[in-house]
C-alpha positions, 0 to 999 in steps of 0.5 A: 762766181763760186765761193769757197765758204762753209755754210754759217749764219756769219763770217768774219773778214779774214775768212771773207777776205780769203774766200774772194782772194783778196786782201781785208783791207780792200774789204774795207775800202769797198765798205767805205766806198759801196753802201748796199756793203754794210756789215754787221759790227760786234761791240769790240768793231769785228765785222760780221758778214751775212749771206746778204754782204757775200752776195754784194761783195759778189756783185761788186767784186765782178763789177770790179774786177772781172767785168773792169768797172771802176770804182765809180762806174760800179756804184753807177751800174748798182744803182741803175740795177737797184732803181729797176728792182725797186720799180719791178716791185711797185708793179708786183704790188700794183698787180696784187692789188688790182688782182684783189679788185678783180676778184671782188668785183 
């Protein structure tokens, strides 16, 4: 999915919302309903996006919107996917370490 957003270190949610072709308010309810969504917050509550939220918002709206999950079965495929990284990068660590026994063996 291509997004149309200039290259900035933050976003705001009319320009995030603008970008996805979608309302803010349904910006807002993914926030409530997807917890990899967190935005940072200014002290007035503005919502500031990162390049990290542009890329859940990604995952979630394919999920969502073209792909046809509902809003449950999202968060179920989210976790799966997150649950396989996070057991991919315990084998990277165990690979480093035994590569280290290798070499000092």
């Amino acid at each position: 999915m291509k997004i149309n957003l200039k290259e900035k270190l933050f976003y705001n949610i009319g320009e995030v919302a603008e970008a996805f072709n979608v309302n803010p308010s349904l910006i807002r309810y993914w926030e409530k309903e997807f917890e990899i969504l967190n935005p940072k917050k200014t002290l007035k509550g503005t919502r500031k996006y990162n390049s990290v939220d542009i890329n859940n918002l990604k995952l979630i709206y394919n999920l969502l919107k073209n792909r046809g999950f509902t809003i449950e079965g999202a968060k179920e495929k989210i976790k799966s996917e997150s649950k396989k990284i996070e057991i991919v990068e315990k084998l990277e660590r165990i690979k480093a370490q035994l590569i280290l026994i290798e070499k000092e063996i």
